[in-house]
GUTOR-739067 format. One line per field, with one value per atom (N, C-alpha, C, CB): residue number from 1; residue in one letter; chain; atom name; x, y, z. Coordinates in nm, 3 decimals, decimal comma. Each point is the difference from the previous one (the first is absolute). Glycine has a CB too. Layout:
REM residues N
domi (NUM ...)
drenti (A ...)
tormar (A ...)
guke (CA ...)
u (X ...)
v (Y ...)
w (Z ...)
END
This chain:
REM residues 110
domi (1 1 1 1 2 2 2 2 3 3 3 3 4 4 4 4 5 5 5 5 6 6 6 6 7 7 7 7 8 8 8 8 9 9 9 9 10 10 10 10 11 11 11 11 12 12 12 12 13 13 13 13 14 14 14 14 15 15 15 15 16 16 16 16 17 17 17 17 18 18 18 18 19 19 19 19 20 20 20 20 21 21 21 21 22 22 22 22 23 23 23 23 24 24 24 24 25 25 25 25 26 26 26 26 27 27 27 27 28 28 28 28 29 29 29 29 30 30 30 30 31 31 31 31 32 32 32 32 33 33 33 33 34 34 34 34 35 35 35 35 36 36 36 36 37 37 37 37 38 38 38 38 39 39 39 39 40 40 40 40 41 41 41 41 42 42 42 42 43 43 43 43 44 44 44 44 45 45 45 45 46 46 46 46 47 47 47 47 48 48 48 48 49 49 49 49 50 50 50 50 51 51 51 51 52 52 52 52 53 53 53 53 54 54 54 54 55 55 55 55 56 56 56 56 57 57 57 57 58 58 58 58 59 59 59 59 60 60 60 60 61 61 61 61 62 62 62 62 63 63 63 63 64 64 64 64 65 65 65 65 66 66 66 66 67 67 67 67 68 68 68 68 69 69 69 69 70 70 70 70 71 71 71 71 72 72 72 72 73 73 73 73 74 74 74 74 75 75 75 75 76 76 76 76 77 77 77 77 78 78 78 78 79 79 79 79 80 80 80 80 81 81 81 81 82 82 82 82 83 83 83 83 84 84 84 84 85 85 85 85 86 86 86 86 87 87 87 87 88 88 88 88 89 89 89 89 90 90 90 90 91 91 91 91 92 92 92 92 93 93 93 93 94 94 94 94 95 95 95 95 96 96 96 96 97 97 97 97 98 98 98 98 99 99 99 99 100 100 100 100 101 101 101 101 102 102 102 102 103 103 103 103 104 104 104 104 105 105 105 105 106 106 106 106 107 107 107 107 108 108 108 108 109 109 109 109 110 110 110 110)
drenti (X X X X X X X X X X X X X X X X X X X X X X X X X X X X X X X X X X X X X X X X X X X X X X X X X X X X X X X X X X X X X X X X X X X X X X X X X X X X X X X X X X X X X X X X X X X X X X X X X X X X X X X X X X X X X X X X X X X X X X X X X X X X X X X X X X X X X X X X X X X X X X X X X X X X X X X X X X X X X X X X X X X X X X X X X X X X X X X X X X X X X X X X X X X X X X X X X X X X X X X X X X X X X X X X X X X X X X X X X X X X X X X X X X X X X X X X X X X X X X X X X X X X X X X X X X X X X X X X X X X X X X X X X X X X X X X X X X X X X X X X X X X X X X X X X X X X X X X X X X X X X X X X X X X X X X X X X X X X X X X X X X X X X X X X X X X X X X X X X X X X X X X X X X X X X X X X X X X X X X X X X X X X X X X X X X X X X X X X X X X X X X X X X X X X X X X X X X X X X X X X X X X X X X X X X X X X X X X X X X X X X X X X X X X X X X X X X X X X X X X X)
tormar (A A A A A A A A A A A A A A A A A A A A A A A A A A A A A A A A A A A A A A A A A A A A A A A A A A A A A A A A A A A A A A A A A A A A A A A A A A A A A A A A A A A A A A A A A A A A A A A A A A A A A A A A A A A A A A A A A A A A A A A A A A A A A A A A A A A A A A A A A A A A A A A A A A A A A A A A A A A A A A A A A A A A A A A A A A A A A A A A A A A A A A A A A A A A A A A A A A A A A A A A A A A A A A A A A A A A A A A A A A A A A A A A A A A A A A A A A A A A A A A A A A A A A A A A A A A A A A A A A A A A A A A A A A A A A A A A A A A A A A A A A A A A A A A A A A A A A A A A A A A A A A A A A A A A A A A A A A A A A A A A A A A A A A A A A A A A A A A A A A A A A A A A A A A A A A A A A A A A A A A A A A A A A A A A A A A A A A A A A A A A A A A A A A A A A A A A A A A A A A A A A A A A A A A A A A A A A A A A A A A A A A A A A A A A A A A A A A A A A A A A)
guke (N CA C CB N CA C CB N CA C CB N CA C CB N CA C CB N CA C CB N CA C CB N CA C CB N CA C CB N CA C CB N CA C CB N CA C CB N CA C CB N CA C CB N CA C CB N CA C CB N CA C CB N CA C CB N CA C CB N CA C CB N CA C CB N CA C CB N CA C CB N CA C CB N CA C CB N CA C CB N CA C CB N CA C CB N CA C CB N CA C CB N CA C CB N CA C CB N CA C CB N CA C CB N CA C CB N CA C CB N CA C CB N CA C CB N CA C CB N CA C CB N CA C CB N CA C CB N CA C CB N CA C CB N CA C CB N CA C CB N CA C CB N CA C CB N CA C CB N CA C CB N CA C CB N CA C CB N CA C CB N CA C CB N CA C CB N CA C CB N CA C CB N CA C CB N CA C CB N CA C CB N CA C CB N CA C CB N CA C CB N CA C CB N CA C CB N CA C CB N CA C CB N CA C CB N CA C CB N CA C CB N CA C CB N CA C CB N CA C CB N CA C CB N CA C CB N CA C CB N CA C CB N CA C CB N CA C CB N CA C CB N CA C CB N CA C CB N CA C CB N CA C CB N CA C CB N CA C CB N CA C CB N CA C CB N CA C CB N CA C CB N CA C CB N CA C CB N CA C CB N CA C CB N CA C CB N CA C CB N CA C CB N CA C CB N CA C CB N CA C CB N CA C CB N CA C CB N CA C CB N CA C CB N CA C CB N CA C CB N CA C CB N CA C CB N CA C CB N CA C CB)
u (0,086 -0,086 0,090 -0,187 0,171 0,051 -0,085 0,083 0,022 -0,051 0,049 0,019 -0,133 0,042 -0,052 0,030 0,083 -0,090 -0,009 0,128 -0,249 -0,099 0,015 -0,199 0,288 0,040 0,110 -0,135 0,167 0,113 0,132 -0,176 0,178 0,072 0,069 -0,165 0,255 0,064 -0,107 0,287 -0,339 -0,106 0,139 -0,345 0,404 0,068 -0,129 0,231 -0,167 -0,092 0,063 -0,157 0,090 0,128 -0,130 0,244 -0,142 -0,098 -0,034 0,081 -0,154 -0,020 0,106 -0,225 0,345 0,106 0,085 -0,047 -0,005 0,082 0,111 -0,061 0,060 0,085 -0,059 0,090 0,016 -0,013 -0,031 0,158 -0,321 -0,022 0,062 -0,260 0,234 -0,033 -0,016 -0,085 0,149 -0,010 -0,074 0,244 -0,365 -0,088 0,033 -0,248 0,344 0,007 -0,099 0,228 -0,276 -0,089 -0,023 0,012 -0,073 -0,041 0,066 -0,309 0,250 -0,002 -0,125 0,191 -0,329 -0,149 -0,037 -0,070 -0,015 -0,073 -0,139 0,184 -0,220 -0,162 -0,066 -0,028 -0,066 -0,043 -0,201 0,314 -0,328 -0,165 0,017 -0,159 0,069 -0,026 -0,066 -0,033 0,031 -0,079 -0,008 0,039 -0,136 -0,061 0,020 -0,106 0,099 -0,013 -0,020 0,064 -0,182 -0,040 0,065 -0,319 0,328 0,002 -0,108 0,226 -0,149 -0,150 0,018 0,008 -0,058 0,055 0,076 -0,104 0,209 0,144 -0,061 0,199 -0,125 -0,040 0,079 -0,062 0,077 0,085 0,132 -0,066 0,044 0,108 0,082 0,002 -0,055 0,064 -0,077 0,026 -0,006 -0,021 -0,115 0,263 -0,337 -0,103 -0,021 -0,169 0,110 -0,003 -0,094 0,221 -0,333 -0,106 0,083 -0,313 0,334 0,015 -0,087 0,195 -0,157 -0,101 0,081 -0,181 0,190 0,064 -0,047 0,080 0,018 -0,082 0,046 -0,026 0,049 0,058 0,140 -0,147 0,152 0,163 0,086 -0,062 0,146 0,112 0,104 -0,049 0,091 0,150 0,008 0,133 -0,247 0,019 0,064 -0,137 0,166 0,049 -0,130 0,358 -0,331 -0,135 0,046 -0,104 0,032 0,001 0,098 -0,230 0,351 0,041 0,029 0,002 -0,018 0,040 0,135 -0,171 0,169 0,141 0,089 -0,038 -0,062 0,065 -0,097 0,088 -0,011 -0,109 0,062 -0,052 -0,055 0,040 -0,007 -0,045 0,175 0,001 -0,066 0,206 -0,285 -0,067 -0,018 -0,085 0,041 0,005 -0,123 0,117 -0,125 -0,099 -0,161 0,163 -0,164 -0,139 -0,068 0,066 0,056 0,011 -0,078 0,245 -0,157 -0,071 -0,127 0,177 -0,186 -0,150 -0,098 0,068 -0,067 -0,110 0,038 -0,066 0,190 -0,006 -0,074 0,186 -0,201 -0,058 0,042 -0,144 0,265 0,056 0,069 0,054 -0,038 0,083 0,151 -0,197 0,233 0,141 0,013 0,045 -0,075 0,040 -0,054 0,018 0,125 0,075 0,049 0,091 -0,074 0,038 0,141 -0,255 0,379 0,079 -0,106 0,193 -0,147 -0,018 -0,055 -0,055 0,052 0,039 0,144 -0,138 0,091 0,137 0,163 -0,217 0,313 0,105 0,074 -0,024 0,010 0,064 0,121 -0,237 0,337 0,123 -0,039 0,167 -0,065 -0,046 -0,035 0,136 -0,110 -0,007 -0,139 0,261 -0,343 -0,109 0,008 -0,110 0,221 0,001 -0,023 0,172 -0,229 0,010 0,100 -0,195 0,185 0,171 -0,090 0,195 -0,284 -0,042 -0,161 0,284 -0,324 -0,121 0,013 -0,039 -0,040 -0,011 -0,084 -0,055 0,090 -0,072 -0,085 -0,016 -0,117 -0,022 -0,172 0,222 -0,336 -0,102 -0,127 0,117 -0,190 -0,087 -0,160 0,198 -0,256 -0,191 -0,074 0,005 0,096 -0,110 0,170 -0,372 0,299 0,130 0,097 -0,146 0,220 0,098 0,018 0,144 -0,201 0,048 -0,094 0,152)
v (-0,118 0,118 0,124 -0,124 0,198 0,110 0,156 -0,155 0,201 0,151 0,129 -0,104 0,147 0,175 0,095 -0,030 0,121 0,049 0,144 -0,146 0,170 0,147 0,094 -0,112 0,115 0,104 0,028 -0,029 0,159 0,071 0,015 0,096 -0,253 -0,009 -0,180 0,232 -0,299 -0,112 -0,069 0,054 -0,167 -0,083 -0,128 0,034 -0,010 -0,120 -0,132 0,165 -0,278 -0,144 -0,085 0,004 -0,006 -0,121 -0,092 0,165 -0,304 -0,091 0,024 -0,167 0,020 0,049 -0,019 -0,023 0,006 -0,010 0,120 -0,180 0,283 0,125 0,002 0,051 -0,152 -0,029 0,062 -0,191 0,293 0,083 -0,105 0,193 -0,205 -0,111 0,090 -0,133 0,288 0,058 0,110 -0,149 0,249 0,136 0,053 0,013 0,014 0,060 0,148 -0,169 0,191 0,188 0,024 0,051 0,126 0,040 0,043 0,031 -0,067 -0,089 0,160 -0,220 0,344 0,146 0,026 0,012 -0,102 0,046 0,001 -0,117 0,164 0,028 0,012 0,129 -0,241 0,041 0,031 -0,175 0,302 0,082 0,012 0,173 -0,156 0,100 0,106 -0,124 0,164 0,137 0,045 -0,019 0,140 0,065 0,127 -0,146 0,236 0,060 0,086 -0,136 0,303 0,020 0,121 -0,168 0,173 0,158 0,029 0,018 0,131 -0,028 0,051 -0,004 -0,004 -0,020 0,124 -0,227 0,254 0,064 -0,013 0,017 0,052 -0,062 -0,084 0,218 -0,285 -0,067 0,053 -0,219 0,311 0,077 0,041 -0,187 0,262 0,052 -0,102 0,157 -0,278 -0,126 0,038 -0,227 0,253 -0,056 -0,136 0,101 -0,093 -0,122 -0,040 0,112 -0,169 -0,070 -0,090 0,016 0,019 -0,119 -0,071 0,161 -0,278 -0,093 -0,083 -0,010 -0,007 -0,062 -0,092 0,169 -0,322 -0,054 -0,052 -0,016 0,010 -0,046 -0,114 0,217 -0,254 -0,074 -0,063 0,118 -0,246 -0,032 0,036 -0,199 0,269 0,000 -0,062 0,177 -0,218 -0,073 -0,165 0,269 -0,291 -0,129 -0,068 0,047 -0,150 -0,085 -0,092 -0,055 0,002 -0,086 -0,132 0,139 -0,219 -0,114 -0,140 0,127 -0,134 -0,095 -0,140 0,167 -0,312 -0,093 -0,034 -0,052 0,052 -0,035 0,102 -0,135 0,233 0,156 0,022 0,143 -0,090 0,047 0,160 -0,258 0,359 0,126 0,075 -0,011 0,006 0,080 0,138 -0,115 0,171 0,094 0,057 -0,088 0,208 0,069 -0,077 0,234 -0,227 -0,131 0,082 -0,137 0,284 0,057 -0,038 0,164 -0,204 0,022 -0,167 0,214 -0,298 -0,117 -0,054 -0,001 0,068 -0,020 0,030 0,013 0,131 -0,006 -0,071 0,194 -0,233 -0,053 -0,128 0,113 -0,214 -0,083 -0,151 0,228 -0,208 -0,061 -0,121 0,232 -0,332 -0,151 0,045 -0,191 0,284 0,014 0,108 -0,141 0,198 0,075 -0,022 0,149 -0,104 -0,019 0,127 -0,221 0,193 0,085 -0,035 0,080 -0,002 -0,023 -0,072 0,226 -0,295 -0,015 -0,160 0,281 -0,286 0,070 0,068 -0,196 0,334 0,064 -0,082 0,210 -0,196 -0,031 0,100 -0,174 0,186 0,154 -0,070 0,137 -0,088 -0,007 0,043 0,087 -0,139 0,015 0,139 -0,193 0,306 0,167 -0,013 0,154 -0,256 0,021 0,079 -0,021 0,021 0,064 -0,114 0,193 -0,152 -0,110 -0,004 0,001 -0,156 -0,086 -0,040 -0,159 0,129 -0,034 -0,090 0,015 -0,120 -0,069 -0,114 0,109 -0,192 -0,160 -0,070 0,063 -0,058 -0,035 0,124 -0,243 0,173 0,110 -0,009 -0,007 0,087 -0,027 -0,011 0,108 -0,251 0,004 -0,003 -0,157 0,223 -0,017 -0,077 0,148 -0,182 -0,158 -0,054 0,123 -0,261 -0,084 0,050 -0,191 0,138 0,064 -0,107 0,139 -0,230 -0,091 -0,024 -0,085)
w (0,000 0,000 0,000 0,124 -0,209 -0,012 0,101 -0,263 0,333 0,063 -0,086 0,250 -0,237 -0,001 0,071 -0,185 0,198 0,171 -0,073 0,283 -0,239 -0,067 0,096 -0,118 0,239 0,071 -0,001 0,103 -0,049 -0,029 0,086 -0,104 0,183 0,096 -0,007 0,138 -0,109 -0,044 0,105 -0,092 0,037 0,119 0,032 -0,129 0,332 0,028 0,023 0,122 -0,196 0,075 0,035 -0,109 0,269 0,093 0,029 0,167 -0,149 0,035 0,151 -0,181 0,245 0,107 0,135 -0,119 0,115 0,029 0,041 -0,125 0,035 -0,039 -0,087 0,191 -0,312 -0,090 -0,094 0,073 -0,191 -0,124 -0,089 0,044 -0,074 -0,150 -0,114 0,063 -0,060 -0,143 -0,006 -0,056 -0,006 0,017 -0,166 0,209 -0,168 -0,165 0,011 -0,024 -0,048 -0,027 -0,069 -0,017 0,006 -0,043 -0,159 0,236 -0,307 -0,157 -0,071 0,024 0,021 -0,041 -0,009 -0,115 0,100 -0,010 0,160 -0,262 0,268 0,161 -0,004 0,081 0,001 -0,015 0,152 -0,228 0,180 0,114 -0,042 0,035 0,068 -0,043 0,023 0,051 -0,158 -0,015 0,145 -0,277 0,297 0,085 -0,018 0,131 -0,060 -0,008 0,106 -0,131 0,252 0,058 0,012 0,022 0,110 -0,056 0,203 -0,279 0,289 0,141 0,093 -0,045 0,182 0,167 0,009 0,189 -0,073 0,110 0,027 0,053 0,049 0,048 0,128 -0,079 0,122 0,175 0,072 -0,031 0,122 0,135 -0,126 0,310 -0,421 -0,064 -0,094 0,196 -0,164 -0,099 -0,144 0,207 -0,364 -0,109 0,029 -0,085 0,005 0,026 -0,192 0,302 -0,355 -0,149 -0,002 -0,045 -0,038 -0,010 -0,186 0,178 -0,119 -0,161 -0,049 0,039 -0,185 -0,047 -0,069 -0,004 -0,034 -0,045 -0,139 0,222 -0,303 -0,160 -0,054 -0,076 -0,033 -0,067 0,026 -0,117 0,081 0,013 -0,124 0,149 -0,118 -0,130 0,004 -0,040 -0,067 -0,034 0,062 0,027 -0,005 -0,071 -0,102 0,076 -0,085 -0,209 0,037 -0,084 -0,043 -0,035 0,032 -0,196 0,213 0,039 -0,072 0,070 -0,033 -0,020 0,010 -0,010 -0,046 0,082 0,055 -0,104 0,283 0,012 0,059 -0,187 0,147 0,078 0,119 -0,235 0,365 0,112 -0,002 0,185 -0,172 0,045 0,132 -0,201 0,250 0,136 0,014 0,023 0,079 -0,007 0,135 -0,200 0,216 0,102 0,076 -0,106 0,276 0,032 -0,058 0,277 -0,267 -0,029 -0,103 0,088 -0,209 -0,124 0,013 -0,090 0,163 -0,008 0,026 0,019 0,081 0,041 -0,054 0,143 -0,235 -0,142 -0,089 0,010 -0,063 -0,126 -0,061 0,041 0,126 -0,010 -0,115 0,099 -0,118 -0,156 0,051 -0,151 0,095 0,028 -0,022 -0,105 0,026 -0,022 0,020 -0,132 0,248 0,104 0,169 -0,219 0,241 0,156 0,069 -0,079 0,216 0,055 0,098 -0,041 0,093 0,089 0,159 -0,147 0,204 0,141 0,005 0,060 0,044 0,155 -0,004 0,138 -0,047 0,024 0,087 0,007 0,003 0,043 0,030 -0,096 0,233 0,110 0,047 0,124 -0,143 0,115 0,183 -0,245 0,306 0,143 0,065 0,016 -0,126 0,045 -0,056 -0,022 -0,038 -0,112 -0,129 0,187 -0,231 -0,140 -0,116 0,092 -0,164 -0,108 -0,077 -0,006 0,004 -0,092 -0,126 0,226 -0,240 -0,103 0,033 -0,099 0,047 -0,046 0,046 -0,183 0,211 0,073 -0,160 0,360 -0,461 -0,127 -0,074 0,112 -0,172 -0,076 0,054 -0,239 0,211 0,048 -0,120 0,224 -0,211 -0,153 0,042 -0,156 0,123 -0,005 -0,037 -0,025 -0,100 -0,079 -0,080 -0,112 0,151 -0,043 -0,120 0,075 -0,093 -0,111 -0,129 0,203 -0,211 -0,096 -0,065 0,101)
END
């Protein structure tokens, strides 16, 4: 199975061990939703933003054999077999993240 990761950041994947399976650098496409925002009121002087979220962009089209890494928001609408998301997260002992415990899927992949 081939990855490509649609974000704009290298996705690490360790098994569950904490061993480096695979490092997917980022493809150069990025897929985001659109949004929308108009603004609030402020709250106690804070900036406030009502959004509206739209469409997914930058998707590729559906290949066999290819899975596309994606931002998790991105995943959760896309709703697609060949797309995935990073996680479960993998924090070092300060809790920073080292990378991904695999990849995360909605509907089977095969």
């Amino acid at each position: 199975m081939r990855l490509i990761n649609l974000t704009p950041d290298p996705i690490l994947l360790f098994d569950g061990d904490g061993n480096l399976l695979e490092e997917v650098l980022p493809s150069g496409y990025i897929a985001y939703i659109e949004e929308e925002s108009t603004p609030l009121p402020n709250l106690d002087g804070m900036p406030m933003r009502r959004v509206i979220r739209g469409k997914i962009i930058g998707l590729l089209k559906p290949t066999p054999g290819v899975l596309q890494i994606v931002p998790t928001m991105v995943f959760h609408l896309a709703r697609r077999v060949d797309v995935v998301a990073p996680g479960p997260v993998l924090r070092d002992s300060d809790g920073r993240v080292r990378g991904y415990l695999g990849l995360t899927a909605l509907l089977a992949y095969r």
